[in-house]
DOTI-316566 format. One record per residue (C-alpha): residue number from 1; residue in one letter; x negated, y negated, z negated. Coordinates in steps of 0.1 Angstrom, whole numbers, plus 5000, padded with zeros to 4 digits. Each point is the difference from the previous one (the first is absolute). Layout:
<bakes>
  resi  resn    xx    yy    zz
   NUM     A     X     Y     Z
...
</bakes>
This chain:
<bakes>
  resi  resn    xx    yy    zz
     1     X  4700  5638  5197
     2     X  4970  5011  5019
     3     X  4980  4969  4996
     4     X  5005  4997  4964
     5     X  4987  5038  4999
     6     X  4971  4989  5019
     7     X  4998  4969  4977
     8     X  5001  5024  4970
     9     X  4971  5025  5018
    10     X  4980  4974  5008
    11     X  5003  5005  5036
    12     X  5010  4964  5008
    13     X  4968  4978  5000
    14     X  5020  4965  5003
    15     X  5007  5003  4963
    16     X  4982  4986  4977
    17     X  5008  5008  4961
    18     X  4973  4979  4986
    19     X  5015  4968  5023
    20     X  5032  5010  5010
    21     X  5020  4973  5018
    22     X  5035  4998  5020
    23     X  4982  5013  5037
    24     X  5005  5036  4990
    25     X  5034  4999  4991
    26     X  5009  4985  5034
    27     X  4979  5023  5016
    28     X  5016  5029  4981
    29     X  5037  4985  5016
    30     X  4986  5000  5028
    31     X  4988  5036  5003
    32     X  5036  5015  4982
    33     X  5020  4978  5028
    34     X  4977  5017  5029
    35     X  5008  5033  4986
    36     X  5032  4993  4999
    37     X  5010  4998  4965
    38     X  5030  4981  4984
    39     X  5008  4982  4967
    40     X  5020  5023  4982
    41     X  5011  4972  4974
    42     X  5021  4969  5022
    43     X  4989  4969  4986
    44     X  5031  4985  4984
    45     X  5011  4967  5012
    46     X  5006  4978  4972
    47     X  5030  4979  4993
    48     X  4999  4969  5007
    49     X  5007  4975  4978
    50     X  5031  4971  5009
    51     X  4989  4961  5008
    52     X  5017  4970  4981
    53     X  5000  5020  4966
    54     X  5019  4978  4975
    55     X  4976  4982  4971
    56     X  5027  4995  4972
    57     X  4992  5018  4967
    58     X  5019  5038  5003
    59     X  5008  5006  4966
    60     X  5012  5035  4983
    61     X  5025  5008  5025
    62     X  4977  4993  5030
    63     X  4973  5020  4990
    64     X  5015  5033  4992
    65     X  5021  4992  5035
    66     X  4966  4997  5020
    67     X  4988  5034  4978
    68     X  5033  5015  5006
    69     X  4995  4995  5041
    70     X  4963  5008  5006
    71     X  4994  5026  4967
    72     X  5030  5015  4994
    73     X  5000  4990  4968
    74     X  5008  4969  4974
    75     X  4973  4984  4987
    76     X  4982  5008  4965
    77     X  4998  4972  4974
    78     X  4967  4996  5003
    79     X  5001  4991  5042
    80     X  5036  4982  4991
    81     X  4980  4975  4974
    82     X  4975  4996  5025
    83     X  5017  4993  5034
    84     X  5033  4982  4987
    85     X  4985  4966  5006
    86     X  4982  5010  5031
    87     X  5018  4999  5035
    88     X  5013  5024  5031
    89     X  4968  4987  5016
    90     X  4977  5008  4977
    91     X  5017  5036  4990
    92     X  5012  5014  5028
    93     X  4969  5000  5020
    94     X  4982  5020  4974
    95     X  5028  5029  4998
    96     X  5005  5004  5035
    97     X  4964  5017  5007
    98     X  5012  5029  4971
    99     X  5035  5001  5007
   100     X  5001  5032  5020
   101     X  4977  5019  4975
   102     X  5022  4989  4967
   103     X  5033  5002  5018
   104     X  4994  5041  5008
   105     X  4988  5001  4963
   106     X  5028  4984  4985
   107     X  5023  5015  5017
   108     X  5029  5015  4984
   109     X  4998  5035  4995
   110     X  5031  5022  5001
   111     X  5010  5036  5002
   112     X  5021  5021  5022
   113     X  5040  5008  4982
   114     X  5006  5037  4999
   115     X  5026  5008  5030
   116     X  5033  5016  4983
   117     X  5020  5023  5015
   118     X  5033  4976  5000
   119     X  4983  4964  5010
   120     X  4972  4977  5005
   121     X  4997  4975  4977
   122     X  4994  4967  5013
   123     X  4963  4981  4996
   124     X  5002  4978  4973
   125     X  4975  4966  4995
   126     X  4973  5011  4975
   127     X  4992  4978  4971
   128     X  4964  5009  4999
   129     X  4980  5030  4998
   130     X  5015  5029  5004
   131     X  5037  5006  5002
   132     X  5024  4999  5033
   133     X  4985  4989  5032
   134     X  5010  4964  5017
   135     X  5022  5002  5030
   136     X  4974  4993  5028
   137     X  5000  4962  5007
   138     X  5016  4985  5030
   139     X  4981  4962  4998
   140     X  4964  4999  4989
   141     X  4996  4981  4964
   142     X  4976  4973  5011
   143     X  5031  4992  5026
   144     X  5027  5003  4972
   145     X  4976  4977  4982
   146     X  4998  4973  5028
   147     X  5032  4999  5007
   148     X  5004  4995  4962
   149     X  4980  4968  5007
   150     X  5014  4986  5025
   151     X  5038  5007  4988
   152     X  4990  4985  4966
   153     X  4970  4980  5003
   154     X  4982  5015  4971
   155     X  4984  5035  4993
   156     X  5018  5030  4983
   157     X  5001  4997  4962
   158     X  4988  5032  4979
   159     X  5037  5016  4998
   160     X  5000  4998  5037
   161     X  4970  5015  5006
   162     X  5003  5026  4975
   163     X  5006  5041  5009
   164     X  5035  5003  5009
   165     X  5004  4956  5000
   166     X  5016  4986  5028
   167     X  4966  5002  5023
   168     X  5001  5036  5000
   169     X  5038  5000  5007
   170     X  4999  4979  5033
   171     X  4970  5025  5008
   172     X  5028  5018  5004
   173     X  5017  4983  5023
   174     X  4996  4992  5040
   175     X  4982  4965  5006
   176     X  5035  4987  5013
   177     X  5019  5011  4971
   178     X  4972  4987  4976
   179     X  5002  4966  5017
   180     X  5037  5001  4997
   181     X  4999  5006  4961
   182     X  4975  4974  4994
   183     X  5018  4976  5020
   184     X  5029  5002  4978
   185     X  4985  4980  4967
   186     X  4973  4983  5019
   187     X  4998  4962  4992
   188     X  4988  4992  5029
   189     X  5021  5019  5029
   190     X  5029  4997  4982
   191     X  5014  5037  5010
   192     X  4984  4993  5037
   193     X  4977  5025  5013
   194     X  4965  4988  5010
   195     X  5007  4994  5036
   196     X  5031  4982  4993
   197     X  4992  4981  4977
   198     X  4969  4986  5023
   199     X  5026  5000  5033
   200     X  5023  4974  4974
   201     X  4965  4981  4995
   202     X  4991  4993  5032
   203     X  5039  4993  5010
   204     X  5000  4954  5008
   205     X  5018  4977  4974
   206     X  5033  4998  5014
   207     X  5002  4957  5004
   208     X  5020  4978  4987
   209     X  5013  4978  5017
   210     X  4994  4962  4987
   211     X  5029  4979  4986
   212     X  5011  4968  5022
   213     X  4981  4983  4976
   214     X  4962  5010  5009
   215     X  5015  5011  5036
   216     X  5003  4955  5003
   217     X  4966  5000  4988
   218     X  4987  5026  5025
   219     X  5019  4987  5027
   220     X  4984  4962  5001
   221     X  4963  4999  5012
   222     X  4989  4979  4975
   223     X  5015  5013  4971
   224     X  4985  5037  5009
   225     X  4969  4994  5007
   226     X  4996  4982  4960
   227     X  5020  5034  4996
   228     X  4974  5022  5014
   229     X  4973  4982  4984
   230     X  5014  5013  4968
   231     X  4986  5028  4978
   232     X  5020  5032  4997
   233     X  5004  4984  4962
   234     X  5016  4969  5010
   235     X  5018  5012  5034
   236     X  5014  5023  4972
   237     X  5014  4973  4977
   238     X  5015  4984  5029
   239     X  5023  5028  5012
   240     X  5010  5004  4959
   241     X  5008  4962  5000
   242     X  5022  5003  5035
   243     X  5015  5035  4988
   244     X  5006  4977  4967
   245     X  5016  4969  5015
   246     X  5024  5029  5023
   247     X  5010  5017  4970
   248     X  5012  4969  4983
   249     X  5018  4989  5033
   250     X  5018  5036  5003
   251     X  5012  4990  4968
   252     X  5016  4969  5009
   253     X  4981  4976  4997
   254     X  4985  4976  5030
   255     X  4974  4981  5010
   256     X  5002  4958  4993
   257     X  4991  4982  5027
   258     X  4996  4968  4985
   259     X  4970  5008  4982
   260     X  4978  4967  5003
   261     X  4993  4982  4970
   262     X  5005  4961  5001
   263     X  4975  4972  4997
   264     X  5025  4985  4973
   265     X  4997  5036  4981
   266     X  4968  4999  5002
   267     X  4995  4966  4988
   268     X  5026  5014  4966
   269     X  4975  5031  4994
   270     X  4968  4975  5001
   271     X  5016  4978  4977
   272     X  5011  5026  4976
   273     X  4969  5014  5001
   274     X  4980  4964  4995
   275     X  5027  4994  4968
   276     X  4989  5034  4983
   277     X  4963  4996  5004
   278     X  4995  4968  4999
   279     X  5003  4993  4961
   280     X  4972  5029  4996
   281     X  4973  4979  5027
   282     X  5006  4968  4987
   283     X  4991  5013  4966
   284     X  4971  5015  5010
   285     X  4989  4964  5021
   286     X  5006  4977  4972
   287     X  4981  5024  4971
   288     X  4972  4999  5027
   289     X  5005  4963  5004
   290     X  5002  4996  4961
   291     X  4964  5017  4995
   292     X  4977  4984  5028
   293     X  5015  4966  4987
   294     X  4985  5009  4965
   295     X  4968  5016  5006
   296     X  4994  4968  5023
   297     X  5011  4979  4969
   298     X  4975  5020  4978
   299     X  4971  4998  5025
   300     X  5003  4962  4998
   301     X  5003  4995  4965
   302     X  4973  5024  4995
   303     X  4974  4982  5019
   304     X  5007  4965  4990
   305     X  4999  5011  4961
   306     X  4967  5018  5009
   307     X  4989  4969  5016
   308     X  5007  4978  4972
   309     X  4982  5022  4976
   310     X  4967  5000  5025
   311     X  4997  4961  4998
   312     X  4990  4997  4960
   313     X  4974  5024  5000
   314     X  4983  4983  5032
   315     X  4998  4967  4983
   316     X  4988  5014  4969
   317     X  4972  5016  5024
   318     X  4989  4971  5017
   319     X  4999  4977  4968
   320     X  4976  5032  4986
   321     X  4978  4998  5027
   322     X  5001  4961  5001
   323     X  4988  5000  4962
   324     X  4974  5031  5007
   325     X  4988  4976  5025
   326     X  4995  4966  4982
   327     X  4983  5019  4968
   328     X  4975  5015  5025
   329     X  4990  4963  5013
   330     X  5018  5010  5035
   331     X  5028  4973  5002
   332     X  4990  4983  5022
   333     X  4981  5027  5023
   334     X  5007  5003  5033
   335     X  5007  5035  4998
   336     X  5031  4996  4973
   337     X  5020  4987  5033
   338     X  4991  5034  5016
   339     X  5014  5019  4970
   340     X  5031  4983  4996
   341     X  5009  5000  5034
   342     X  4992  5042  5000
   343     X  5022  5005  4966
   344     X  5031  4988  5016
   345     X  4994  5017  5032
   346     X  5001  5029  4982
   347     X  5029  4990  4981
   348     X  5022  4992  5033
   349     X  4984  5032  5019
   350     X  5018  5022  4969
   351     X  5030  4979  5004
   352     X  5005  5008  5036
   353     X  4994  5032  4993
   354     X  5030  5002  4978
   355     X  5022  4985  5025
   356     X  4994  5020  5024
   357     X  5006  5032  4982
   358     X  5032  4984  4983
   359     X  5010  4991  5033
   360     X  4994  5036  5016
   361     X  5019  5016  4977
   362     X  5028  4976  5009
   363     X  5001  5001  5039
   364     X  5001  5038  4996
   365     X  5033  5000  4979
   366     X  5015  4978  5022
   367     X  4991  5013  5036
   368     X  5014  5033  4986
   369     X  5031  4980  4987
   370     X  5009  4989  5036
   371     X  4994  5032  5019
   372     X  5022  5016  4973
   373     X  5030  4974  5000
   374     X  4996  4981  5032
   375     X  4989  4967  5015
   376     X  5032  4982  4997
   377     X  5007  5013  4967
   378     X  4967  4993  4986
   379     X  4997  4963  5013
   380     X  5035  4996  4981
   381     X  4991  5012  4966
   382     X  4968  5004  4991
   383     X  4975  4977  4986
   384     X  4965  4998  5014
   385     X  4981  4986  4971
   386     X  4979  4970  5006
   387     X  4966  4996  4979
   388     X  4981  4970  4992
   389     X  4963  4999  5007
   390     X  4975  4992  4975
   391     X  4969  4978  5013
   392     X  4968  5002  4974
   393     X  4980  4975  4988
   394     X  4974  4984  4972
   395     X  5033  4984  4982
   396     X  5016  5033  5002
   397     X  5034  5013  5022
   398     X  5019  4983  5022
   399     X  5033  5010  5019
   400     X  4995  4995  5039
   401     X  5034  5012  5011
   402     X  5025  5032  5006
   403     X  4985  5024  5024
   404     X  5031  5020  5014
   405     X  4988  5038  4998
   406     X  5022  5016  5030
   407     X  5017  4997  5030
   408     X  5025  5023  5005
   409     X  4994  5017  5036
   410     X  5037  4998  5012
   411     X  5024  5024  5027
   412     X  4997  5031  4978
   413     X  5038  5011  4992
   414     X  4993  5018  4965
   415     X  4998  5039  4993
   416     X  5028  4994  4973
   417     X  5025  4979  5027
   418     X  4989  5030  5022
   419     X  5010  5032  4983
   420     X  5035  4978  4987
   421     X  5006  4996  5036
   422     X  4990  5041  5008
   423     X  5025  5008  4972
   424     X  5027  4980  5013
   425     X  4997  5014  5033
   426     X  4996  5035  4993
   427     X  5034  4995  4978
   428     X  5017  4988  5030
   429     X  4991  5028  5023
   430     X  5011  5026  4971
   431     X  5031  4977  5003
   432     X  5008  5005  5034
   433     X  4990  5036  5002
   434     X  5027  5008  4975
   435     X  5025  4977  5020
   436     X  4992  5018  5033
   437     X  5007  5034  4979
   438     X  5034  4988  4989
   439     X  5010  4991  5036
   440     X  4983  5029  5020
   441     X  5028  5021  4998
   442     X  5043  4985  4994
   443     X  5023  5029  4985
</bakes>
């Protein structure tokens, strides 16, 4: 204390009041430590605070069980609306620093029974302030609480933490015999203490042995190795299908050996199968057939009527200009030739035109057709339509011809013959599965 006398006399010239800074105090340590002096307040070493804190919401309970372990005391409404949606990690850390200080000023007090002359009355658990002392606790509460934990996998609810609840009763108890009552109803032990129940954990799955079924399969090289390339899934539903197929031999029944299915069979499902669907395809080919022959049939008739009503109205043109021409003294001009000859360009140009837009529209249709039926199917039945040229001249139209407007491209087996055959064949295999699962087994 002598320095901070000197300090307070103004003996010590190293302090500075007007600037003071941290040098004096270490100076002042210093000094007391050379004199020999010692603290006579320990500084108090704080608790520290557990790692891999769970994050989950607490809720009531967990609350006033974290303010029940670390203040000695449940929570008040205020600290329960605030913290019930907050977690271990993010409560516990900030109780642990004050724990010590609220736990020795919540703690219980009691009062001493008057001795009689006959007996001593036994301690009896107090119920809050005042009244009979508690019997002195044998297991600490925060490990009554843990164990609670790990027994039940959830905190103490507010009955169990209450004064004179069932936390304060295992107080009571030794750690062994608190272990032993919580083992009893825990659904997780299953009456096992913990060290028993984590020796049972760690003992091997007993193995069972495989059936002579999968032992076959493990037994040839090739079949095992398909075996082991497996998933646990699959290698699963393997052993349940040879533990199936044993159970229904233990029964009585055996395995057929003449399981192959014959050619001539065969040959029966496929022409079952053709029989059923084949109404439905041919249906579906001739309604097909029965519209590209008819939009070919309109195309044609469309252009020759549109032809025939083109050729009037280019006369009637010709014979205006002809009569502009001789009434303007230009009959005989060399340039009437010129005119004429450009007028029924024209006129032909706009024809061809026609055609070949008429004809377009045509070849698509009908390369469509055959990819959809077939080659063979589509040389058999349909009809390519066949239009007649038109050659233009001074005297009007004249027909030069049929002009055949598509050749179909041939080797294509048709996406309708296709998906009959598919069909036919997927009914055959469905066929033959359900032979092969009438035959497996013979009772």
């Amino acid at each position: 204390m002598r320095y901070y006398k000197n300090i307070g006399t103004g003996k010590n010239k190293s302090f500075d009041d007007k600037a003071p800074n941290s040098n004096w105090v270490e100076i002042s340590k210093k000094q007391f430590d050379k004199e020999g002096g010692t603290s006579s307040t320990p500084t108090p070493t704080p608790t520290p605070v557990p790692e891999n804190l769970n994050t989950t919401p607490l809720g009531l309970s967990g609350v006033n069980a974290l303010f029940s372990q670390y203040y000695g005391r449940n929570a008040t409404q205020q600290e329960l609306d605030y913290w019930k949606n907050k977690s271990d990690a993010e409560l516990r850390p900030k109780l642990i620093p004050n724990s010590e200080r609220e736990l020795a000023k919540n703690k219980p007090k009691t009062t001493t029974p008057m001795p009689t002359p006959t007996s001593t009355p036994s301690p009896a658990p107090t119920t809050g302030g005042g009244g009979t002392s508690k019997p002195a606790p044998k297991t600490s509460r925060s490990d009554v609480i843990a164990n609670f934990v790990r027994y039940h996998g959830r905190q103490p609810n507010t009955d169990e933490l209450k004064a004179g609840g069932l936390i304060d009763n295992l107080m009571t108890k030794a750690p062994t015999e608190v272990e032993q009552l919580l083992a009893k109803d825990s659904p997780i032990t299953k009456g096992l203490v913990w060290g028993e129940y984590q020796e049972q954990q760690e003992e091997p799955t007993a193995q069972v042995p495989p059936n002579e079924g999968i032992q076959d399969i493990l037994d040839d090289p090739n079949s095992s190795a398909l075996y082991n390339q497996l998933d646990e899934t699959l290698q699963m539903i393997v052993l349940q299908m040879s533990d199936y197929t044993n159970s229904l031999i233990e029964a009585g029944n055996t395995i057929n050996p003449d399981i192959t299915i014959s050619d001539e069979m065969v040959a029966s499902f496929r022409q079952q199968a053709t029989e059923q669907f084949e109404p439905y395809f041919k249906e579906q080919m001739k309604n097909y057939e029965n519209d590209l022959n008819l939009s070919s049939q309109r195309l044609e008739e469309d252009y020759q009527k549109s032809i025939a009503r083109a050729e009037d109205p280019f006369k009637q043109r010709l014979a205006a200009q002809s009569e502009g021409e001789a009434q303007a003294g230009l009959a005989f001009g060399s340039e009437r030739g010129v005119r004429q000859r450009q007028a029924v360009k024209s006129e032909q140009q706009a024809l061809d035109d026609y055609w070949t837009k008429i004809a377009r529209g045509s070849q698509d249709a009908l390369i469509a057709g055959e990819r959809d039926l077939g080659s063979d199917y589509f040389g058999e039945n349909i009809n390519v339509p066949q239009f007649t040229g038109t050659q233009v001249s001074t005297q009007g139209y004249t027909q030069t011809g049929s002009r055949n407007l598509f050749t179909p491209q041939g080797g294509l087996y048709g996406a309708i013959p296709y998906e009959q055959k598919t069909a036919v064949e997927t009914k055959v295999e469905e066929e033959k599965e359900k032979e092969l699962a009438t035959r497996v087994l013979l009772t």
